[in-house]
C-alpha positions in Angstrom: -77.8 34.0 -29.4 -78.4 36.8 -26.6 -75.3 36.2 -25.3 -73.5 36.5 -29.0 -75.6 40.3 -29.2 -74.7 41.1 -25.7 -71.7 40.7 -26.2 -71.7 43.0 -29.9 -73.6 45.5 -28.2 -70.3 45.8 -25.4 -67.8 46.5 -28.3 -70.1 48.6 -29.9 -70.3 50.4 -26.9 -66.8 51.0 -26.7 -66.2 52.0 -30.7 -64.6 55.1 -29.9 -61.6 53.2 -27.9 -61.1 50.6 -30.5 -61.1 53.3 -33.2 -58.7 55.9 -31.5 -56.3 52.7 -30.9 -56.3 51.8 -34.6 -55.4 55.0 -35.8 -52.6 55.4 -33.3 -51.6 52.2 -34.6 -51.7 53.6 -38.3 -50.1 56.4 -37.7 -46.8 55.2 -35.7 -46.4 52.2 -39.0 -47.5 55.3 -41.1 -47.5 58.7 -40.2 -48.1 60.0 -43.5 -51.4 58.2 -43.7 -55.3 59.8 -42.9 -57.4 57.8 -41.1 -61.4 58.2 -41.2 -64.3 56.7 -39.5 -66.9 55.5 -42.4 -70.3 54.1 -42.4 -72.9 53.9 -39.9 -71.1 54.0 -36.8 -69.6 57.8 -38.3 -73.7 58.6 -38.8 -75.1 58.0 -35.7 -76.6 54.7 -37.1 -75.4 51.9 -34.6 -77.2 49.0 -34.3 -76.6 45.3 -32.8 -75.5 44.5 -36.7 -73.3 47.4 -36.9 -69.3 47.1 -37.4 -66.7 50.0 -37.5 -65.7 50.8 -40.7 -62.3 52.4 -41.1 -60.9 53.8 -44.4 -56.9 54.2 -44.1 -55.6 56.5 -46.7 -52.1 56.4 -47.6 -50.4 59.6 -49.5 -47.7 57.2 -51.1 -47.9 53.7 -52.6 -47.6 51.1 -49.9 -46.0 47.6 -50.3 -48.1 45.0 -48.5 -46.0 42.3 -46.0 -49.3 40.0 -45.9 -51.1 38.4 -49.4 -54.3 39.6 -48.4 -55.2 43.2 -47.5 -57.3 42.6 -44.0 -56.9 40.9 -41.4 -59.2 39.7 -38.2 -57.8 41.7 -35.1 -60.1 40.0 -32.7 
């Protein structure tokens, strides 16, 4: 269990990185699209629990490639 919030708390501390690189990633697919940091992590609230909400919003209707709308990038 230590090792499983050791672990968290490494990722956690490196939140900015993973976020800039998902909304580079948005914004080469699509460049139209605005990209915000939600939640706790974008109020100073990070904790062991915490995760990195990201809100994607797109200006025009996208078609989805995939069924569902998320998928595990870890």
């Amino acid at each position: 269990m230590e090792r499983m919030y050791r672990n968290r708390l490494l990722l956690l501390h490196e939140w900015r990185d993973i976020a800039y690189r998902i909304a580079r990633i948005v914004k080469n697919l699509y460049p139209e699209a605005k990209v915000h940091l939600i939640g706790g992590i974008a109020e100073n609230r990070i904790t062991v629990n915490s995760d990195i909400d990201i809100a994607v919003v797109f200006k025009n209707r996208v078609k989805w490639r995939r069924k569902n709308r998320y998928l595990n990038i870890y």
